[in-house]
Each structure stands twice: as structure tokens, then as C-alpha cells.
C-alpha positions as CSV (number, residue, x, y, z in Angstrom):
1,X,13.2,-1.9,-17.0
2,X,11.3,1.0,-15.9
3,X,12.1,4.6,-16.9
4,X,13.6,7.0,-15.0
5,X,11.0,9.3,-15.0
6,X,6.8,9.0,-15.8
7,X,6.7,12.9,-16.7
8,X,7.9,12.4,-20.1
9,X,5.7,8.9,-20.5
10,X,2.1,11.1,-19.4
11,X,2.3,13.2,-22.4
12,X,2.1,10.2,-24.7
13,X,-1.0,8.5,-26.4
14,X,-0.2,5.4,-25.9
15,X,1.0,3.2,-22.6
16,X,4.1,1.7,-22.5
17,X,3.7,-2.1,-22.6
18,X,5.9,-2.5,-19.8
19,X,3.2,-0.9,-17.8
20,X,0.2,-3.0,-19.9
21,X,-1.6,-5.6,-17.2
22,X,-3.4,-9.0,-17.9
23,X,-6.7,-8.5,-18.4
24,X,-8.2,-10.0,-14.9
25,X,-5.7,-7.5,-13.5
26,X,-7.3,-4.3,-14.9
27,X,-9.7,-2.1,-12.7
28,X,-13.3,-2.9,-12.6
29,X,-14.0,-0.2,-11.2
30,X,-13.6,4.3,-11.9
31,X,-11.3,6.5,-10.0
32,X,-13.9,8.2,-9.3
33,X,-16.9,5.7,-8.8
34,X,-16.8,6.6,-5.0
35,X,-18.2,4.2,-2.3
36,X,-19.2,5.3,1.4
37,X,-19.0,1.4,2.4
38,X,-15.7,2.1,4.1
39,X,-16.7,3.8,8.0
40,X,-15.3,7.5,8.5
41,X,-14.7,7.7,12.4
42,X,-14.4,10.4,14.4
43,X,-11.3,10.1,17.2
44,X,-13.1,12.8,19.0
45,X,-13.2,12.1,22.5
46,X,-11.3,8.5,22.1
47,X,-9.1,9.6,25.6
48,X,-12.3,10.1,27.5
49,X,-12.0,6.8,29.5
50,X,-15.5,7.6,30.9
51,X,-17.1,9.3,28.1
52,X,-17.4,8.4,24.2
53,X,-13.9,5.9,24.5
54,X,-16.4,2.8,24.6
55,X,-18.2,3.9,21.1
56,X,-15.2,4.8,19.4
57,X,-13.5,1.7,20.1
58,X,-16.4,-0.4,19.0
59,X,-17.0,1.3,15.4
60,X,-12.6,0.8,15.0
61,X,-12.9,-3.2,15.8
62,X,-15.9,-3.6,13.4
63,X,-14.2,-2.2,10.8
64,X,-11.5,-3.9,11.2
65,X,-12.8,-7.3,11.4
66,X,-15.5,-6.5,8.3
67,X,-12.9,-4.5,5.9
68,X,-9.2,-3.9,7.9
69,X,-10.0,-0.8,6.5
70,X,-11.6,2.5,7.7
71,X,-11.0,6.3,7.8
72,X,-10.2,8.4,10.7
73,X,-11.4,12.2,11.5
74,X,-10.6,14.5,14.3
75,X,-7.5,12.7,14.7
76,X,-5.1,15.2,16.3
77,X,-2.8,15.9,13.7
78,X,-2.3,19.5,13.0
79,X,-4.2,20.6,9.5
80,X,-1.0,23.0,9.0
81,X,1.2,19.5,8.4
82,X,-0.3,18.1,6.7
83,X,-1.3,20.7,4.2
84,X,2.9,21.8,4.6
85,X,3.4,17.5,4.0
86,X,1.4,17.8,0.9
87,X,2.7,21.0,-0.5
88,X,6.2,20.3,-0.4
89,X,5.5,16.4,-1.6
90,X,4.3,18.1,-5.2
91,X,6.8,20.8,-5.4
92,X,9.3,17.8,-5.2
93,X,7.5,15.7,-7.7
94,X,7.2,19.0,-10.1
95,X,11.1,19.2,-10.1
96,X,13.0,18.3,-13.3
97,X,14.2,14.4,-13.9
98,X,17.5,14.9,-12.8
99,X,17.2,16.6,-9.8
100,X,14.8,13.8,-9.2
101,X,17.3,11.4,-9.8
102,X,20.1,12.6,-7.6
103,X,18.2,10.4,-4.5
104,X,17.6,7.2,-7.1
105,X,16.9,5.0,-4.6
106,X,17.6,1.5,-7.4
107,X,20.5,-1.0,-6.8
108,X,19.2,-1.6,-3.0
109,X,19.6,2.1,-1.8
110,X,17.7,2.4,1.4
111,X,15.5,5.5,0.1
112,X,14.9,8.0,-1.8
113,X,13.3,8.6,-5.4
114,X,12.2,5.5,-7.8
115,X,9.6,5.0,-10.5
116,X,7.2,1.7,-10.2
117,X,8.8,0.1,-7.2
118,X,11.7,-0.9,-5.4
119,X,10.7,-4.8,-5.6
120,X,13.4,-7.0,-7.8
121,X,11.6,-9.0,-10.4
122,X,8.2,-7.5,-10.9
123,X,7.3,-8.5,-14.1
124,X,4.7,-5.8,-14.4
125,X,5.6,-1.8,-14.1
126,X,3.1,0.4,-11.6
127,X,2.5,3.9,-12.8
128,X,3.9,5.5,-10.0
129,X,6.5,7.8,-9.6
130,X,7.5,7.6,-5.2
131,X,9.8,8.8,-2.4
132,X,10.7,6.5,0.4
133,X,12.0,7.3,3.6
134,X,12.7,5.1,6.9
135,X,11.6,7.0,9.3
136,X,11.9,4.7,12.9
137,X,13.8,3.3,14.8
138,X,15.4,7.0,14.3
139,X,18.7,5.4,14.9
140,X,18.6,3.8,11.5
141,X,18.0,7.2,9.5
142,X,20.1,8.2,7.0
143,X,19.1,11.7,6.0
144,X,21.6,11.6,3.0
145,X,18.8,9.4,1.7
146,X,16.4,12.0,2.4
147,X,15.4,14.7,-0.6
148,X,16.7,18.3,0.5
149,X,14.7,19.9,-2.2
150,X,11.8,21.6,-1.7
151,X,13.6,23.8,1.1
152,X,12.4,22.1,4.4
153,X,10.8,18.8,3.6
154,X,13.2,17.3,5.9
155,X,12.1,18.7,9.1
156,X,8.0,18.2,8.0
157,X,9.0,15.0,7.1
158,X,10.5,14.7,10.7
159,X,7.8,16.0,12.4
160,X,4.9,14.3,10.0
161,X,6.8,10.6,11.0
162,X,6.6,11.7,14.5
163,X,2.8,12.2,14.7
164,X,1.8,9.6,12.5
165,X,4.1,7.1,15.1
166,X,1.7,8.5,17.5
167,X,-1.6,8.3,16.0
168,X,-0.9,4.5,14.8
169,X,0.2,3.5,18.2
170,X,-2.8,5.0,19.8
171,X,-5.0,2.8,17.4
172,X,-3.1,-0.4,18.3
173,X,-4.1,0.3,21.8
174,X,-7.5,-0.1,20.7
175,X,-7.1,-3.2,18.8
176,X,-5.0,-5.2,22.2
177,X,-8.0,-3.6,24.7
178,X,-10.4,-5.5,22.2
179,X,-8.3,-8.9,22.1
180,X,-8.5,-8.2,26.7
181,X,-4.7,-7.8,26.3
182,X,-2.7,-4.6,27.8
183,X,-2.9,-1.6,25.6
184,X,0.7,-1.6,24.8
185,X,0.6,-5.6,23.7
186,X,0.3,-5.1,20.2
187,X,3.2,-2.5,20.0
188,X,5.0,-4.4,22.2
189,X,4.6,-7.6,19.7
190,X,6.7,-4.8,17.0
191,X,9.5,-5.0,19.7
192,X,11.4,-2.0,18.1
193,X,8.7,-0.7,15.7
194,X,10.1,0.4,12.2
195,X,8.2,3.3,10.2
196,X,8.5,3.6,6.3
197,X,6.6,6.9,4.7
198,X,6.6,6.5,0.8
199,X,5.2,9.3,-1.2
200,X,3.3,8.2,-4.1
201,X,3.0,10.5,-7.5
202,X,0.6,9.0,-9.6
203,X,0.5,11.4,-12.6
204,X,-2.1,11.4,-15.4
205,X,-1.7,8.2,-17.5
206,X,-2.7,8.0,-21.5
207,X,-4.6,4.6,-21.0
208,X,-5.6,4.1,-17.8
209,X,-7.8,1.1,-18.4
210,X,-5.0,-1.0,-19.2
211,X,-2.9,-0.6,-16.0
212,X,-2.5,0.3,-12.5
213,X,-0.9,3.2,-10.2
214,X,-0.1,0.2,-7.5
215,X,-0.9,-3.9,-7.9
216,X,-3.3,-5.5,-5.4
217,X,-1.8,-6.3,-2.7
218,X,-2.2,-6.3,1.2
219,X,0.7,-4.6,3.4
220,X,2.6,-6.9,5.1
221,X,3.4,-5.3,8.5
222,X,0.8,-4.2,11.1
223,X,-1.0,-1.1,10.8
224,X,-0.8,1.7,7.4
225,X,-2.0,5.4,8.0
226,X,-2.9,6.7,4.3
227,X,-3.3,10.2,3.3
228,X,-4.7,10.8,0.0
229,X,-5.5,14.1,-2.2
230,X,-9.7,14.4,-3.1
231,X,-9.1,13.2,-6.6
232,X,-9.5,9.5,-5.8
233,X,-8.0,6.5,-6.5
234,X,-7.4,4.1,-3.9
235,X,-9.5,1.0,-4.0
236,X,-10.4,-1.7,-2.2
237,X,-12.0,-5.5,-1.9
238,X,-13.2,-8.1,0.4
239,X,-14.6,-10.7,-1.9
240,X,-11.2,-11.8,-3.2
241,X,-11.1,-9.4,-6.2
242,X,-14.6,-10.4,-7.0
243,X,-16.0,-6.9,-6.7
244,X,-14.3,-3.5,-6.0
245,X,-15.1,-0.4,-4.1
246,X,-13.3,3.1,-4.7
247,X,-12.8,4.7,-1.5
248,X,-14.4,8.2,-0.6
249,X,-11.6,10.8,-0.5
250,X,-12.4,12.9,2.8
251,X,-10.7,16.3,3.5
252,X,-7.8,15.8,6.2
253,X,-8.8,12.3,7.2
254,X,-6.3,9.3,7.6
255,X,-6.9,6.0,5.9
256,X,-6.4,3.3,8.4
257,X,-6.1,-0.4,7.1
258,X,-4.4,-3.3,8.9
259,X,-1.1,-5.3,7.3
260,X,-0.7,-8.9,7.6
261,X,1.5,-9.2,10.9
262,X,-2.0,-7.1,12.8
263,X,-3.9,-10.0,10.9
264,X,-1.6,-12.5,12.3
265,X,-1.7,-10.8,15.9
266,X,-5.3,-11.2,16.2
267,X,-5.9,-15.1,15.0
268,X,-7.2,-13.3,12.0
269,X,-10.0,-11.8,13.5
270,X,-8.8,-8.7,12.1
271,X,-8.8,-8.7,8.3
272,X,-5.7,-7.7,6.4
273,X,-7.0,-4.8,4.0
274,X,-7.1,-6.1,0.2
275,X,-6.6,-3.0,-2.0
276,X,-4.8,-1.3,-4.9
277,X,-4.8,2.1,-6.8
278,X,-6.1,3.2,-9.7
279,X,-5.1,6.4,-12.5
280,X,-6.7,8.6,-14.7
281,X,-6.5,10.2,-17.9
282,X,-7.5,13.5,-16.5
283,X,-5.4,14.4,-13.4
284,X,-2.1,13.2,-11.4
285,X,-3.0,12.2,-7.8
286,X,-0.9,12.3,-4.6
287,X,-1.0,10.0,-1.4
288,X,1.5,9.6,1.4
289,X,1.3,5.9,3.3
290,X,3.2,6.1,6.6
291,X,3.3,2.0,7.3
292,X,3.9,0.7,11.2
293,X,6.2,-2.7,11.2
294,X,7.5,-4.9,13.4
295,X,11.3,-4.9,13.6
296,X,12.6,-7.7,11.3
297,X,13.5,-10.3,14.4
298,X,10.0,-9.8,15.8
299,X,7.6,-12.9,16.4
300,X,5.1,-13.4,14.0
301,X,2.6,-15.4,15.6
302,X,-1.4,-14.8,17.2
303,X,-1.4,-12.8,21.0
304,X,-4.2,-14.7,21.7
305,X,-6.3,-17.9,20.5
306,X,-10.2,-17.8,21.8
307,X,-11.9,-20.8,22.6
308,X,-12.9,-23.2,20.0
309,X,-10.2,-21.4,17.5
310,X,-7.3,-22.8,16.1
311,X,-4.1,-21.0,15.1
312,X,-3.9,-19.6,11.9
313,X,0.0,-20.4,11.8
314,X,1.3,-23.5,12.4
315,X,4.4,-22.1,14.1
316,X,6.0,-18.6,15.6
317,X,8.2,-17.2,12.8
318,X,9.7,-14.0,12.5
319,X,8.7,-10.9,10.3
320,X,11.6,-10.8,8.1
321,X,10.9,-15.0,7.4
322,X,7.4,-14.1,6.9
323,X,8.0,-10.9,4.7
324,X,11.0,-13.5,2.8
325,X,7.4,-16.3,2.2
326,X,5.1,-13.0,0.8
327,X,7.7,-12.4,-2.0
328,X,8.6,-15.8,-2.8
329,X,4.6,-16.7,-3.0
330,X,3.9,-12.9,-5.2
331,X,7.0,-13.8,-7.7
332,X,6.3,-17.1,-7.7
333,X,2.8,-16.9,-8.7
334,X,4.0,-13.7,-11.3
335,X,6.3,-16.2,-12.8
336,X,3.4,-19.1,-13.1
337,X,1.3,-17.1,-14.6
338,X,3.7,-15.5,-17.2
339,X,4.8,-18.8,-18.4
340,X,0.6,-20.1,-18.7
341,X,0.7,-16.6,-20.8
342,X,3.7,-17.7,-23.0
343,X,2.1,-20.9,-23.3
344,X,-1.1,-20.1,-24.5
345,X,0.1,-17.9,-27.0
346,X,2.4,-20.5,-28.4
347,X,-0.4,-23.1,-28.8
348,X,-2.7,-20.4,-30.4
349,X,0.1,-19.9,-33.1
350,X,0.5,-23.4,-33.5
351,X,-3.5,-23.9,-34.0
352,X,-3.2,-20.5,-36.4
353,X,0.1,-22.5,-38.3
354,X,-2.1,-25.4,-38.9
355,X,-5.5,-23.5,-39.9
356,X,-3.5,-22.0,-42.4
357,X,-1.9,-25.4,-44.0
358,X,-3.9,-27.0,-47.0
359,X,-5.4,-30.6,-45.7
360,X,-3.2,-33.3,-47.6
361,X,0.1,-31.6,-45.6
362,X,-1.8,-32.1,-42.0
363,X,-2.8,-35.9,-42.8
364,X,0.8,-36.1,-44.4
């Protein structure tokens, strides 16, 4: 069961075991052991049909078929926003627990305020405080779910949705001109594209070797605009977990990195960006993820198959029976491995029984 709060819990010595992670789980890797691996891109220019379009477009498509991951600079979103965005995300995060808790978003609530995550059944606790709103199609909002406090969050929320819909869809185009399909094909593939923002308040952890701010993972839906303070923590893999990078934080830029239905889109030419987050000991961290997904009843299934490829599904499905198969595999795979756990330590107390138990009762 996750507390209601992690303020209280970040003054302690000690972690909580609910937060504890297996030991192949832990990070390899510092907060703060930056990597310039991942391409920063300027969108400078990216309208200019005649002019710098060509370049831009080719630096987005490598990245995305090397990492599914890259930055973006120059992107058109106003500084003031996103510095109002950010401001008002801590003041909210800085309130006491209960005011907090007046938008607890557990028992299935669609958002507001949580601690960990709003999954059922994780066995392992994030150390993450976050706020949750669904954003698109606007018809679905329900700004009772929305915090009032600070004073005005709901309209920079409202606006900070809007341009990040924009700037996402804009990056799509990209992606369908490099698959020589019409600009609008992957946005059209979302049918009626649905836009979560969650707010993630990481604060300063007691042992931060033994846990995580957010579990590996890759997003399922199709594209994930990230914006993340300079203190560092997100991380991110290509080699199966094998070795991990932490991503440079850069001033005002957007963390782009492609979801499993983009991946499915392109005949996985694209990759799906493999990452988690890290904490520290020394300071909280902030990061706002604005994730692009296809409406629950969209197909899931490649846009186009190039010569000599095969498909990488055997059949169309839709997103909300492909999002249903990602739990079912994660929990799945979370319950295997807690009952290998349970069983090894049960045969290393048998062995420790029988070490301890003079020889003529073992031959007995």
C-alpha cells in the first residue's frame, strides 16, 4: 500500500521496503552521470519547405530509429509557459498533504493527485509523488479532476496541453513524410487522439540506490513530449538494460521519445524508447510528460510493410486490446518473478535448517 504522501517518508534515514527493488532492478547508472549520446535538434526552420525542412527531418528519423529518443530546441513553445507550467507544478507539490489529497486520484478516479502510480497490482512502489490530467479529446475533461490550487494552473494547464498537441502533431508529420505516407497519416492512425499530462514530483529519497523514481518501461501510445528540471534523472537504454545512459538535461528543450503504437506504426523501424528515472539523496526533481495516444478503438497495426519485411503483428488489434496484452505481460512477469523470489528464499532456509542439524538426524 503506498502512503499518501512522500514528504513525510524524504526526511527519513532509511527507505521504506515497499519502495526497496530487486537488485537487477537498481540503477547502474548516477543522476547525474550525464550522456550527450541522445541528439539535441533544433526545430528551427522545420516549416521552411525549401530551406533547412530536409535536414531537420533527417536528424528526427535517425534518432528515432537508433534511440526513439531525442531532444527538441527552438521548438515554438513560449519560454513564459513553460517557466509559468513549472512554477505553479512545485507550488502545488509544496502544499500540505491534505490539500494534496483533496484530488486523490486512487479507486479508478480519472485524475488528479497519487503517490507511486495509478496501476493496480504493482508489486513494487515508485518514489514519485504525480498529478494526472486528461487533457484531449477536450470533450472528455473533467476539470473537477483538475487541482485549483496554485491560483491559475488550470488555464496554463489548458494552454500548456494545447501547444504540446501541437508540437507532437507537427513531429508525427515528420515521421508519415519519412514512411512516403501523407503528413497527417500517423495522426490519422490516433483517429481521435487522446492527451494525458502527468506531473511527476520526485523528491529527495534517503537511499536512492535501492529504488527508483519510475520502473523501466516503454510508453505504450505513440509519441511522449518530456520536460524535465536541470537536476537530472531520466535515463535511458538500447541494449536491453544491458547498459544505461542519463540523459543531458537542456534548458527549455522537450524530450521527444516514441511509445509502442508509433513503434507499431512504422513496422518497427522506429524504436520504442526503453527508459526509466532515477532519485537522489540530495535534491527533489520535477518533470511534466504530456503523452500523444490513439483513441482506445484505434487500429493497432503497421501503415506500411517495405519490401522484403514482414509484419511485426500478426494481426490488426486495437489500442485498448494492446494496452489490456502490456499489463497482463508487466504483472505477469512481476508475479513470476516474485514467486522465483519466495522460492529461493525458502530453499535457502531449508539448506540453512539442515546446515544447522547435527549429521545422525540428516541420515535419520
Amino acid at each position: 500500500m503506498a502512503p499518501s504522501t512522500l514528504t513525510a517518508l524524504a526526511e527519513e534515514k532509511t527507505l521504506q521496503a515497499s519502495f526497496v527493488r530487486d537488485e537487477d532492478e537498481r540503477p547502474k547508472v548516477a543522476y547525474n552521470q550525464f550522456s550527450n549520446e541522445i541528439p539535441v535538434i533544433s526545430l528551427d526552420g522545420i516549416d521552411d519547405v525549401d530551406g533547412k525542412r530536409a535536414e531537420i527531418c533527417k536528424k528526427i528519423v535517425e534518432a528515432c530509429e537508433d534511440w526513439g529518443i531525442f531532444q527538441v530546441v527552438d521548438h515554438g513553445v513560449d519560454k513564459k509557459l513553460i517557466s509559468e507550467m513549472t512554477r505553479l507544478a512545485r507550488e502545488f507539490f509544496a502544499l500540505p498533504a491534505e490539500e494534496k489529497l483533496l484530488f486523490d486520484m486512487s479507486g479508478g478516479k480519472k485524475g488528479g493527485f497519487i503517490v507511486s502510480s495509478h496501476l493496480q497490482g504493482e508489486a513494487v512502489q515508485d518514489w514519485r509523488e504525480i498529478v494526472t490530467y486528461f487533457s484531449y479529446p477536450l470533450k472528455n475533461r473533467d476539470y473537477s479532476r483538475w487541482p485549483d490550487k496554485p491560483e491559475g494552473w488550470i488555464e496554463v494547464t489548458k494552454e500548456y496541453s494545447e501547444k504540446l498537441m501541437g508540437l507532437a502533431c507537427k513531429l508525427l508529420e515528420v515521421l508519415s513524410e519519412a514512411m512516403d505516407l501523407e503528413k497527417e497519416a500517423l495522426t490519422k492512425a490516433c483517429v481521435d487522439m487522446d492527451q494525458k499530462v502527468v506531473v511527476n514530483f520526485y523528491p529527495k529519497c534517503p537511499q536512492p540506490d535501492l529504488t527508483l523514481g519510475l520502473k523501466r518501461h516503454t510508453d505504450p501510445g505513440t509519441i511522449t513530449l518530456l520536460l524535465q528540471d536541470q537536476v537530472g534523472g531520466l535515463q535511458a537504454t538500447r541494449d536491453d538494460g544491458k547498459t544505461w545512459i542519463t540523459v543531458q538535461p537542456v534548458e527549455g528543450a522537450f524530450v521527444v521519445n516514441l511509445g509502442d503504437h508509433g513503434h507499431y506504426l512504422s513496422n518497427g523501424r522506429f524504436r520504442n524508447a526503453d527508459h526509466q528515472a532515477v532519485v537522489n539523496s540530495d535534491c527533489s526533481r520535477l518533470s511534466i510528460a504530456t503523452f500523444q495516444n490513439p483513441a482506445p478503438d484505434a487500429t493497432v497495426y503497421p501503415l506500411k510493410i517495405r519490401e522484403g519485411e514482414k509484419p511485426i503483428l500478426e494481426e490488426p488489434i486495437t489500442f485498448a486490446e494492446m494496452y489490456r496484452r502490456k499489463m497482463s505481460k508487466d504483472l505477469e512477469l512481476a508475479r513470476l518473478k516474485k514467486l522465483a523470489k519466495e522460492q529461493q528464499q525458502l530453499q535457502e532456509m531449508e539448506k540453512s535448517k539442515l546446515e544447522t542439524k547435527p549429521l545422525e538426524q540428516i541420515l535419520a
